[in-house]
C-alpha positions, 0 to 999 in steps of 0.5 A: 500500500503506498502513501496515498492509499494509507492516507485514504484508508485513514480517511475512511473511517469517519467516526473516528477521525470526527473524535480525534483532535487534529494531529492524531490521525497518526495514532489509527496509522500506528496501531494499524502498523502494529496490529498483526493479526488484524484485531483492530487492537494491540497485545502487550506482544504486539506493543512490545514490538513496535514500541520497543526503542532498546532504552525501555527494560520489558517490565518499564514496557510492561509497566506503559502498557498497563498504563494506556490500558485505562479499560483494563482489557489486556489490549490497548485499542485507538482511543487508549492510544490516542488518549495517552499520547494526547495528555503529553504531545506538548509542541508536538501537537502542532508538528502532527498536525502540520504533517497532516496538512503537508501530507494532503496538501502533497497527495493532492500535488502528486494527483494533479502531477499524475493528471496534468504532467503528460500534457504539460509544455516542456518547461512546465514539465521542467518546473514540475520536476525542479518542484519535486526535487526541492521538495524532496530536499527541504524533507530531508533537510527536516528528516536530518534535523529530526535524526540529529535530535534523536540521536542527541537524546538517545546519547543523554538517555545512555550517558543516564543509565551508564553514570559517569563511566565511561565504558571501556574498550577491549585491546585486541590485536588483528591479524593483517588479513583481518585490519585489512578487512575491517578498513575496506568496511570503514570506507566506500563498498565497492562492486566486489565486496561480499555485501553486495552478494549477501542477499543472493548468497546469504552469507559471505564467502570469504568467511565460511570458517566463521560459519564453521565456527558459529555452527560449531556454537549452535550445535553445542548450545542446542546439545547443551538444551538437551542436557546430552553432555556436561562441560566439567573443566579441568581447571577453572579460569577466572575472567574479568568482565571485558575479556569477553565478546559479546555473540548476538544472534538474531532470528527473523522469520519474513513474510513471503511478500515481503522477502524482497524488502527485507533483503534490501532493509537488511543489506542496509543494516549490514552495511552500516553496522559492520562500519560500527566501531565496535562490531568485529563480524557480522553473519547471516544464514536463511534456512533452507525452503523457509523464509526464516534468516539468523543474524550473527552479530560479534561486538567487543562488548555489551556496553558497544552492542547497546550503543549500536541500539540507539543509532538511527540505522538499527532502529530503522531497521527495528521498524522496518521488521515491524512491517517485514516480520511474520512474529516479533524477532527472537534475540539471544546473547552469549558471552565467550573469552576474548581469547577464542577470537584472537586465538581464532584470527591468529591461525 
């Protein structure tokens, strides 16, 4: 469904936008997006996934879901939705109500372009396009903006719950091959990088001994879940905190329709993160006859992989799964010694 349709769909239901101050018409967009299976309300579930930003624990999430539930039903329908946010829009009331008239006053731009445009002289059809591009300049000269006061608060919201210090950052030595690579993917991607052939692939080429090793993992985890065997070490090693690395894996399962922009959204979020001071290896693997893919992510510790969560690019991929995903997404962390990456990268 493209903007217009949204747009049209919001102003078919003309019992409740008649109820609604102006501005809040984004409230039926939001729950729409966030209502799966179509009910027409939101469980804590479907909450959760859409309204998760990494800074909310699940309890404080849990906690606003009550909260908006002033019906106590266990769902949160339009009018909670809209009755909570209204009390707390501030200045923001006037912005909402702003893009409600810039969204109509541009669909009904973009139908007179679609009529007229054809049968227009060559300069008017010149102007026309020359009006679409600033246009799209000056929004995303207010996108950029509004970026940059997300990523200030999301900073002041870290530096809160981190206190005064600051987090501090493994020394790990790279091998040539390895500090060779991590500087092709800090600059621009050429043709030939193995991104560019994930979507196709599914994983890197140049990197099957790491999925040698991340099989090696998931086969003892899942061995370990069905308690077949007990590690009792022979000597028992003591480590602080930082001589690990955090393992991230991430499993998504896609809508058929959707494969596609996911793909996309994907590469996208791979690209960005593997430039990410901090990320030491990204992979990712789609099981077979299935549309369910499982992102590996190495950091060098936890307080880098939450400063991950709050850049831009990961939460627009964070939204753009809202969307993508048949189920919210299953994440799970591990901790494994420093030393087994060093050890590994050294060989």
């Amino acid at each position: 469904m493209d903007c217009s349709e949204e747009v049209q769909a919001v102003c078919e239901e003309p019992t409740v936008e008649m109820e609604l101050k102006k501005g809040m018409s984004i409230f039926i967009d939001i729950l729409r997006r966030a209502d799966k299976n179509d009910d027409g309300k939101l469980s804590f579930d479907e909450f959760k996934s859409y309204f998760s930003d990494g800074v909310l624990t699940a309890e404080e999430l849990q906690e606003l879901f009550h909260t908006i539930d002033t019906h106590n039903t266990d769902n949160v329908d339009t009018d909670e939705l809209c009755e909570y946010f209204s009390q707390h829009l501030g200045e923001y009331e006037n912005v909402l109500g702003a893009l409600e008239d810039l969204n109509m006053s541009i669909l009904k731009a973009m139908d007179k372009t679609k009529k007229d445009y054809q049968e227009s002289t060559h300069l008017e059809q010149f102007v026309t396009r020359f009006l679409l591009k600033e246009t799209t300049n000056q929004l995303h000269s207010l996108q950029s903006s509004l970026e940059c006061a997300m990523e200030t608060t999301a900073e002041q919201t870290r530096q809160e719950k981190q206190g005064p210090l600051k987090p501090e950052v493994l020394s790990i030595q790279w091998s040539g091959r390895r500090s060779n690579r991590r500087l092709q993917r800090n600059s621009s991607l050429s043709p030939n990088n193995p991104l560019l052939s994930l979507v196709n692939s599914g994983v890197y080429e140049e990197d099957s001994q790491w999925l040698v090793q991340v099989n090696r993992l998931q086969r003892l985890i899942d061995r370990l879940e069905k308690k077949e065997i007990r590690l009792e070490p022979v000597e028992e090693e003591v480590l602080e905190s930082k001589a690990h690395i955090l393992i991230v894996q991430r499993q998504l399962s896609v809508l058929e329709d959707e494969l596609e922009d996911f793909r996309l959204a994907l590469r996208q979020y791979m690209e960005c993160a593997c430039a990410q001071t901090g990320c030491l290896h990204i992979a990712v693997q789609r099981l077979a006859n299935e549309s369910r893919f499982i992102l590996y992510e190495f950091w060098e510790h936890n307080n880098v992989w939450k400063n991950h969560l709050q850049t831009n690019y990961s939460k627009t991929f964070q939204r753009g799964n809202v969307d993508f995903l048949e189920t919210p997404e299953s994440i799970s962390t591990m901790l494994v010694p420093a030393s087994w990456w060093v050890l590994n990268n050294n060989n």
